[in-house]
C-alpha positions as CSV (number, residue, x, y, z in Angstrom):
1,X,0.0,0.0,0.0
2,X,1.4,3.3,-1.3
3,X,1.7,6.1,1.7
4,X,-0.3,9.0,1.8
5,X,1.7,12.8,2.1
6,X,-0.3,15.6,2.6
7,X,1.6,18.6,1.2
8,X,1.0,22.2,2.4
9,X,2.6,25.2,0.5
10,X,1.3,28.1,-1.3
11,X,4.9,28.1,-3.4
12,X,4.1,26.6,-6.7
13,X,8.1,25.8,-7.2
14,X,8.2,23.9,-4.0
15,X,4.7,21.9,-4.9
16,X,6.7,21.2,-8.3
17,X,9.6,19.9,-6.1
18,X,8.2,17.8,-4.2
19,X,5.8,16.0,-6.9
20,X,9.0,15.8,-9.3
21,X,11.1,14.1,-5.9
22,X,8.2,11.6,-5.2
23,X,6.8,10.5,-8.5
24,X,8.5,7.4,-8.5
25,X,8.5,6.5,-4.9
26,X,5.4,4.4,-3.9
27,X,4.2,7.9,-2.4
28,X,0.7,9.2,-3.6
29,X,1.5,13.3,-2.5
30,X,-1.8,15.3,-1.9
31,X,-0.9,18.7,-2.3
32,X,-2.8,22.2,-1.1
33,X,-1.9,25.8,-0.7
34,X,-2.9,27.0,2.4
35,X,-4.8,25.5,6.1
36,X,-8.2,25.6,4.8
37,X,-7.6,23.6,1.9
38,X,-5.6,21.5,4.3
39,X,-7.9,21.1,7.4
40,X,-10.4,19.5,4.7
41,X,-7.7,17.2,3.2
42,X,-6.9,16.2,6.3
43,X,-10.7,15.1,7.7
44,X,-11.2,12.9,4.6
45,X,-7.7,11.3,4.1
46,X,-5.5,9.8,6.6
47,X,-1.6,10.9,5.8
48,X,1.1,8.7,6.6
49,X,3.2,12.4,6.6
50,X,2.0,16.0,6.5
51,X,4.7,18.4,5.2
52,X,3.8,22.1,6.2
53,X,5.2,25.0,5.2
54,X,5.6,27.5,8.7
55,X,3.7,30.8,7.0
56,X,1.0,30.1,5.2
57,X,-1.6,32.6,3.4
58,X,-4.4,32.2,6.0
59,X,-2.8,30.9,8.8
60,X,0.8,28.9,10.3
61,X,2.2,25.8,9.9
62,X,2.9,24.9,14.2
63,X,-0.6,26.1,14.8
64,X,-2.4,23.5,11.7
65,X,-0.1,21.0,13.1
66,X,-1.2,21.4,16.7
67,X,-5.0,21.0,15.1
68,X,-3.7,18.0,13.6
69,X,-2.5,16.3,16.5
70,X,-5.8,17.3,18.5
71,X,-7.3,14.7,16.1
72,X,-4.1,12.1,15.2
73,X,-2.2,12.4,18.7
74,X,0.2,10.3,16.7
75,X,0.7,12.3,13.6
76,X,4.1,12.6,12.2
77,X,5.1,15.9,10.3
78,X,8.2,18.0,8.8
79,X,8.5,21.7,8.9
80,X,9.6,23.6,5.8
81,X,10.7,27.3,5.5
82,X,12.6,30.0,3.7
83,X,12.4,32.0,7.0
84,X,14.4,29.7,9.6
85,X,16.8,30.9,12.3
86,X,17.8,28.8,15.5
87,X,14.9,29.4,17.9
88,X,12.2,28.8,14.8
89,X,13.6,24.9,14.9
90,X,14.1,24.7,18.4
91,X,9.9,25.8,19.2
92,X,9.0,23.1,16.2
93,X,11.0,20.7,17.7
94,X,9.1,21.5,20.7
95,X,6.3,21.0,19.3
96,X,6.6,17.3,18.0
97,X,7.5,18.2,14.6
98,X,9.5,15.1,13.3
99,X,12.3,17.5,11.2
100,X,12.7,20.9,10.4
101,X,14.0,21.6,6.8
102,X,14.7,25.2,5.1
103,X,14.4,26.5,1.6
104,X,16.1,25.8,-0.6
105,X,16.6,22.6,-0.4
106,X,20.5,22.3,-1.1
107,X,20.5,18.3,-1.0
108,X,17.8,16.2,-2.8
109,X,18.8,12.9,-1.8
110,X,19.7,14.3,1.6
111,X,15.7,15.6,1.9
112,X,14.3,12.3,0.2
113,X,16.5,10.7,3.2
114,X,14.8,12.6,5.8
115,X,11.1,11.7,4.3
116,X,12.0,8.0,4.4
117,X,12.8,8.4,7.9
118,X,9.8,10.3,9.3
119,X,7.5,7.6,7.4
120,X,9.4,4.9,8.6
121,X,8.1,6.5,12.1
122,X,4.9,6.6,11.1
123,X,5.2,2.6,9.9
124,X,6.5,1.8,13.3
125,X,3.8,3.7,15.4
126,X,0.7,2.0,13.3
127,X,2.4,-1.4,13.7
128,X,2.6,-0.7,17.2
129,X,-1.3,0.0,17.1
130,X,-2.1,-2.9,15.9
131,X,0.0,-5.0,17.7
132,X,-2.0,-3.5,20.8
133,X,-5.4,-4.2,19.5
134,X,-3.6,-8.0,18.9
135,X,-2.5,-7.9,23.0
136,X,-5.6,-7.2,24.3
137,X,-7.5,-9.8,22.2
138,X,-5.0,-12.4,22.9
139,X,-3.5,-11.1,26.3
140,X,-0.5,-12.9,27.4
141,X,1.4,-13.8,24.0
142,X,4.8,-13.4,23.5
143,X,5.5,-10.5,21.3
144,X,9.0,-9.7,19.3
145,X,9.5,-6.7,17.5
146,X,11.3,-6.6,14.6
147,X,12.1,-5.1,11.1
148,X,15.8,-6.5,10.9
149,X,16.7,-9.3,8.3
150,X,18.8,-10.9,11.2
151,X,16.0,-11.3,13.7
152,X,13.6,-12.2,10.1
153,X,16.1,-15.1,9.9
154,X,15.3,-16.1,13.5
155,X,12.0,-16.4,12.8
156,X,12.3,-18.7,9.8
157,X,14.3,-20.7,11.9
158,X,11.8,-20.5,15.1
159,X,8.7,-21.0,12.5
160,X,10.7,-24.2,11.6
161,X,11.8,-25.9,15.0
162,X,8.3,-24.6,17.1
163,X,6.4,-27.8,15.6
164,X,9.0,-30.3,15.9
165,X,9.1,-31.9,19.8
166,X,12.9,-31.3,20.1
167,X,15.2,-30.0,22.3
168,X,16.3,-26.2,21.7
169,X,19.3,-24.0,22.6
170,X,19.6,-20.4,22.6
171,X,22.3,-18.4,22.5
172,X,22.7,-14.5,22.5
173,X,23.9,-12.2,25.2
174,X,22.5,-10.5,28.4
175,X,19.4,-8.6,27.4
176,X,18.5,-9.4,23.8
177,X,15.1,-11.5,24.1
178,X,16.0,-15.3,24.7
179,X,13.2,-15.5,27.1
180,X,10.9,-14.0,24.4
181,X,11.8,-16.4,21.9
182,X,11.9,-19.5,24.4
183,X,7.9,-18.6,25.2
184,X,7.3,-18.1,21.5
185,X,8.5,-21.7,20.5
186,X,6.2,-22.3,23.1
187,X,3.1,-20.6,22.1
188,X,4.1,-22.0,18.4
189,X,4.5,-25.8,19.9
190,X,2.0,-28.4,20.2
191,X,2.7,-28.5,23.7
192,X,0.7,-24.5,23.8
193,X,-2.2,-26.1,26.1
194,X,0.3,-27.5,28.3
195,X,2.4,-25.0,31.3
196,X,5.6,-23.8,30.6
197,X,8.1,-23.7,33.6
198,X,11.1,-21.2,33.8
199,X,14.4,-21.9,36.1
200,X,17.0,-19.5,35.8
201,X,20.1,-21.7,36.5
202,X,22.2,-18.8,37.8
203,X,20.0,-17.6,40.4
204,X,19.5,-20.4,42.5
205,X,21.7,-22.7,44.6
206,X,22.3,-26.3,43.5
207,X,20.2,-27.9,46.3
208,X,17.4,-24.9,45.2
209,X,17.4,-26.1,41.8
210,X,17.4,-29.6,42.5
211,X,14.6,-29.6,44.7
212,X,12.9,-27.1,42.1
213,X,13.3,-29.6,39.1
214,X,13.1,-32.8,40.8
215,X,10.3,-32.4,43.9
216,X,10.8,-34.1,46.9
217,X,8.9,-36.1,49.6
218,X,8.3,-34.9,53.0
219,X,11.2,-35.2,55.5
220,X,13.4,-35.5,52.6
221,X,15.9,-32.6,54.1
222,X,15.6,-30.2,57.1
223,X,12.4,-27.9,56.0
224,X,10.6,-30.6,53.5
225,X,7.4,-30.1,55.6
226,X,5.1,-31.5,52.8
227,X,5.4,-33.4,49.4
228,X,5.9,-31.1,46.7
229,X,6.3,-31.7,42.9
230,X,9.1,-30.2,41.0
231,X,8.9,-29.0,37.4
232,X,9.8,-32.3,35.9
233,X,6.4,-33.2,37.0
234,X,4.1,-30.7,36.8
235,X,5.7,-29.5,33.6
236,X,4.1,-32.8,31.8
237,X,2.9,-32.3,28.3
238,X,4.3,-28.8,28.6
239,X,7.8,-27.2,28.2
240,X,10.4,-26.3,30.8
241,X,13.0,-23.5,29.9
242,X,16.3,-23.7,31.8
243,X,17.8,-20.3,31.2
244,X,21.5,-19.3,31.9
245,X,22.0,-23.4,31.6
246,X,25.9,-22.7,31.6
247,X,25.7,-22.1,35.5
248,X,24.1,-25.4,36.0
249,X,26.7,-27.1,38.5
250,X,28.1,-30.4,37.0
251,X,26.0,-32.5,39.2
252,X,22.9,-31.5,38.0
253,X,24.2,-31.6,35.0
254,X,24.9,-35.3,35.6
255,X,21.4,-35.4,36.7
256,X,19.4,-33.6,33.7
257,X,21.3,-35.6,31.3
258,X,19.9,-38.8,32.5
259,X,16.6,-37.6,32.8
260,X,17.1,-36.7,29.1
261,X,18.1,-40.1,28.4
262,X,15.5,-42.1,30.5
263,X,12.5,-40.0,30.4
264,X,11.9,-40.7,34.0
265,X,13.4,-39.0,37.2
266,X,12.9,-40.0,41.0
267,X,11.7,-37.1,43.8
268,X,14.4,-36.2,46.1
269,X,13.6,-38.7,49.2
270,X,12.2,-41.0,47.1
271,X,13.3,-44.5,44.9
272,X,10.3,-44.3,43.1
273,X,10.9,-43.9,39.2
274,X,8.4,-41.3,37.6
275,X,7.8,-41.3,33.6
276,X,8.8,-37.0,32.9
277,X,7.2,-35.7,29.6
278,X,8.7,-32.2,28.9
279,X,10.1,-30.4,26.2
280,X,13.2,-28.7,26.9
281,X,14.4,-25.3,26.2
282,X,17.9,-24.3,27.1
283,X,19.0,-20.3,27.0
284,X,22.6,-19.4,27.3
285,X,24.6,-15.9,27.1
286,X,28.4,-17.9,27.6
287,X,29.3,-19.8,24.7
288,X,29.4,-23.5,25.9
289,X,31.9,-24.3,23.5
290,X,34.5,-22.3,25.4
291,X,33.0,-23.8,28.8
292,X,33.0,-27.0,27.8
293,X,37.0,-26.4,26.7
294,X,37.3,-24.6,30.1
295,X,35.7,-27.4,32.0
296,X,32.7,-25.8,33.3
297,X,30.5,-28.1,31.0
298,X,30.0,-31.4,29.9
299,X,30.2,-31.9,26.3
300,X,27.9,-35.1,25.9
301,X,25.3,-32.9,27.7
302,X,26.2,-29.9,25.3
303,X,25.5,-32.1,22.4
304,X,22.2,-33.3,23.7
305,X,20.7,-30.0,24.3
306,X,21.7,-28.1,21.5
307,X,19.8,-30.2,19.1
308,X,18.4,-27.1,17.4
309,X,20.5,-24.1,18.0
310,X,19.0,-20.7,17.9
311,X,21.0,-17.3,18.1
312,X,19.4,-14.0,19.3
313,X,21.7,-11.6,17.3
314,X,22.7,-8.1,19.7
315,X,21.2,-4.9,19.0
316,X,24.0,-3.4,17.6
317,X,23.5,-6.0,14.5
318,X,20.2,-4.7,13.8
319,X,19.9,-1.4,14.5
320,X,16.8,-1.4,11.9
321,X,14.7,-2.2,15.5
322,X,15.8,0.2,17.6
323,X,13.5,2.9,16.7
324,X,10.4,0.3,16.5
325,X,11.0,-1.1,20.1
326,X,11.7,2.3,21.7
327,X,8.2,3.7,20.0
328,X,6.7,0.4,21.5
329,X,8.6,0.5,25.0
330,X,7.3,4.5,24.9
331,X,3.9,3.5,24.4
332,X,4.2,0.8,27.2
333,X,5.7,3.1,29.8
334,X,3.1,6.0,28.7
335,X,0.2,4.0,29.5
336,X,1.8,2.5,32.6
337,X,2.4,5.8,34.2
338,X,-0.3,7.5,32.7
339,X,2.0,9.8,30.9
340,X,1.9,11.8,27.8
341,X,5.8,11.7,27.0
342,X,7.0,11.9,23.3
343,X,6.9,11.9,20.8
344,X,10.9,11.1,20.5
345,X,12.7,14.4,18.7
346,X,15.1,13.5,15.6
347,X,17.8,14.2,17.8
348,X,16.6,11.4,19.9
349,X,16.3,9.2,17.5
350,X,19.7,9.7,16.3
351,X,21.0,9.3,19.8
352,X,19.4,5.8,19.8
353,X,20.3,4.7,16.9
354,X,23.7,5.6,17.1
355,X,24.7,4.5,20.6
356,X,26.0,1.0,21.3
357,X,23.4,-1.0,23.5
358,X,25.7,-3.2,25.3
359,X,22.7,-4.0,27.2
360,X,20.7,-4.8,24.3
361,X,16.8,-4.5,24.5
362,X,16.6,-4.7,28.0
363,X,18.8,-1.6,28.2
364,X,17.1,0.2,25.4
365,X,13.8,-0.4,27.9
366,X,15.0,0.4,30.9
367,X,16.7,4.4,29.1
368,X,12.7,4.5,27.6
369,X,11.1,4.0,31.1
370,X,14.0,6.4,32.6
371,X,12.8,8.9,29.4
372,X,9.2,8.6,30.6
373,X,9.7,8.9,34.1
374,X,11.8,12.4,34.5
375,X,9.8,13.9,31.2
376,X,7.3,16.5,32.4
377,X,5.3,15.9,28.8
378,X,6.3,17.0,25.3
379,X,9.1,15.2,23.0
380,X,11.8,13.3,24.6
381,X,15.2,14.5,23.8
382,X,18.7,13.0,24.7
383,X,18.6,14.5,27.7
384,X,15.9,12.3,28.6
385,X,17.3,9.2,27.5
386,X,20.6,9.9,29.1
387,X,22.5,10.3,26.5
388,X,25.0,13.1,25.1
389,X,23.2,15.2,22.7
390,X,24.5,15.2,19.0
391,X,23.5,17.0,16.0
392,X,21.5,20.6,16.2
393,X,21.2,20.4,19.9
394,X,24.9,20.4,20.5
395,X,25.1,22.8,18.3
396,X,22.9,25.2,19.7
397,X,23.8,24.9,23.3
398,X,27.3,25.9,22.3
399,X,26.4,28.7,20.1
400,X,22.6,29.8,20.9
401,X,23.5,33.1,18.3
402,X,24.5,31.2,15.5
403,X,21.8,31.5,12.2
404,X,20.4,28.4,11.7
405,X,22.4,27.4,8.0
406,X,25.7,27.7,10.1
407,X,24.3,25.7,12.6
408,X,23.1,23.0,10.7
409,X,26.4,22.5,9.0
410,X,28.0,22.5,12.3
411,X,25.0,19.8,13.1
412,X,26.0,17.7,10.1
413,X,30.5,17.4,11.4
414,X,29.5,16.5,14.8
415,X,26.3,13.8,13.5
416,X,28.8,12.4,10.5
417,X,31.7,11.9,13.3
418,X,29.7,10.5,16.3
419,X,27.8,8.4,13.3
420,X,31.2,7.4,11.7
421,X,32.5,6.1,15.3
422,X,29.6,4.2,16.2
423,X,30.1,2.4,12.8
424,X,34.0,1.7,14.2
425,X,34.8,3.9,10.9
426,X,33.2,2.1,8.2
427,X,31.6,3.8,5.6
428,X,28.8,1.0,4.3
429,X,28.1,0.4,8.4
430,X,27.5,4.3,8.9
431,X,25.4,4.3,5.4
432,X,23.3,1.8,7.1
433,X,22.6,3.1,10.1
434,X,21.7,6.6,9.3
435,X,19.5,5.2,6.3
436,X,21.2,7.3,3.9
437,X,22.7,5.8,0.6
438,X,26.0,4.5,0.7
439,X,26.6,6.1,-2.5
440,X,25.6,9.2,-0.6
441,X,27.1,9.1,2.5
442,X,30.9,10.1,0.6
443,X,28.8,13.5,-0.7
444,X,27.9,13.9,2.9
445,X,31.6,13.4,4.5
446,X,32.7,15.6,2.1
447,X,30.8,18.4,2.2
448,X,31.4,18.3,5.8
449,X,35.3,17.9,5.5
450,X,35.7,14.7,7.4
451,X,38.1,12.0,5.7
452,X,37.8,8.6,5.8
453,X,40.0,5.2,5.4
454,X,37.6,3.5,3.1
């Protein structure tokens, strides 16, 4: 389905522009010359964009966008005008205005870059939408955000093994999703009706996580008061996930291994064999390769578990998600603290898609909740998230007098050389990120006098 841009300018040069830039982009543009015309585009069409020029014959552009988000909270829009200076972009960004772009437009491709962006916004907040309409009809599924071919990949692979009653390992580090994906091969199993049981192996002691997995029979130790059966049992016909399985002590891992074997296991105080029934997940952020080398883990147990292997890739391998899962964890914190924070400023977004996520999602959520929490309402900036502001902000915080065309090109060194060192220098990597062309991206480091290896 083709997106839908509502244009606003009374310039017939820029209308021309614009339809000439889009015509072969699966963009239909809907153009108009002033807020009337526009207030009654808007009411019978709803625009994946609206591009607003900031003085318009009968009215201006930040006041027609405040209408507009009266009636689309979520609507995204650029600013464009030939009037700009500092404190014009700082009030639109202010405002929740996705970009703020002057006239003349010196860079085509550079502009056609920023478009893509805000409706890649725009994508990501309707998917969102829906996927909440999908939560509260089906409350309690897993649910894994993506637009990445890696984490695509993953899901062929996850589509494939869910079905097949087989043991499954997954690997990935701290923070990435493993527990997501271990309760969507669930939901996706045959075993769906059945419970699914979690132990994480490095958070209890060994006699803990016996007793947890195995039961036990009254009197069996000092404070086994009554019978109690462990997940091995009441997991039956269902799935038990044993995350962090590389802390598992080699006793237990003795012991799992011939439950694996048998299909039977005996409570703890008991010689009474009982027939086990589970599938079993394993989640790991070690590789058990080097543990197994190190000692720390049995190989014959490594090769029975990791029957199907699965690997959660980092977020720093698919940095395509990171604006997707922040407008999702926004939307989550927002409701959860009945807030009104965002929508997330382009200097936000460049903030989080250029920093390095060691913690992977689960960091990502936890600088969104943060974001939430100490904004007082209106778009989160990287202040809020924490992190060192780049591009115009910088700018202007250092030189609040500068006119805005000096300011921007000040923007563009400092964005090119914080994007080019996230990238660890390489051009293509950089290219990627920022969603401009690779092709491009050489114009871009030129024009702003930075020199590269590659």
């Amino acid at each position: 389905m083709k997106s839908k841009i509502l244009l606003v300018d009374d310039d017939p040069f820029t209308r021309r522009l614009f339809e000439d830039l889009l015509r072969s982009s699966s963009v239909e543009l809907v153009t108009t010359t002033n807020a009337a015309e526009a207030r009654r585009a808007f009411d019978l069409n709803d625009f994946n964009l609206a591009i607003l020029d900031q003085r318009l014959p009968d009215g201006n552009g930040l006041e027609l966008f405040a209408e507009m988000r009266k009636l689309r909270p979520r609507q995204t829009a650029l600013m464009i005008t030939g009037h700009a200076d500092v404190r014009d972009a700082m009030r639109a960004v202010r405002e929740g205005l996705f970009d703020y772009l002057t006239k003349p437009f010196e860079n085509l491709e550079e502009l056609e870059a920023v478009i893509a962006k805000a409706l890649e916004m725009d994508r990501a907040y309707r998917e969102i939408a829906d996927l909440r309409e999908i939560l509260t009809a089906r409350s309690g599924d897993p649910v894994i955000i993506s637009h990445s071919a890696a984490m695509e990949k993953l899901f062929v692979q996850l589509r494939q093994a869910a079905p097949l009653d087989t043991t499954v390992l997954i690997e990935g580090e701290s923070g990435t999703g493993k527990e997501v994906v271990a309760k969507l091969l669930h939901a996706l199993s045959g075993r769906t009706q059945g419970p699914l049981k979690e132990l994480n192996c490095g958070a209890l002691s060994e006699s803990l996580l016996e007793a947890s997995l195995f039961g036990y029979e009254k009197g069996a130790f000092t404070g086994a008061v009554k019978t109690t059966a462990g997940y091995f049992e009441e997991a039956n016909n269902g799935t038990i996930l044993l995350d962090e399985i590389a802390d598992m002590s080699p006793k237990l891992q003795v012991s799992l291994l011939r439950v694996l074997q048998e299909g039977t296991f005996v409570r703890l105080g008991s010689t009474v064999q009982r027939p086990s029934n589970f599938r079993l997940i394993c989640a790991t952020n070690k590789p058990l390769e080097q543990e197994i080398v190190a000692g720390r883990f049995r190989a014959d147990l490594y090769y029975r578990i990791n029957v199907v292997p699965l690997r959660v890739p980092p977020l720093r391998e698919r940095r395509e998600d990171i604006l997707p899962l922040a407008l999702f964890f926004l939307e989550h914190f927002n409701r959860k603290f009945s807030k009104a924070a965002g929508p997330l400023d382009v200097q936000a977004i460049a903030a989080l898609e250029s920093a390095q996520w060691a913690g992977n999602v689960r960091e990502l959520k936890h600088t969104i909740e943060r974001a939430v929490v100490i904004n007082g309402g209106g778009p989160i900036t990287p202040a809020d998230l924490g992190i060192a502001p780049t591009a115009l902000v910088a700018s202007v915080l250092r030189a609040p007098a500068l006119p805005y065309r000096e300011a921007r090109m000040r923007f563009e060194r400092e964005y090119f050389e914080h994007l080019l060192q996230a990238a660890g220098g390489n051009v293509s990597e950089a290219a990627r990120i920022s969603g401009i062309a690779r092709q491009n991206m050489y114009a871009h480091l030129d024009r702003a006098k930075i020199v590269t290896k590659s």
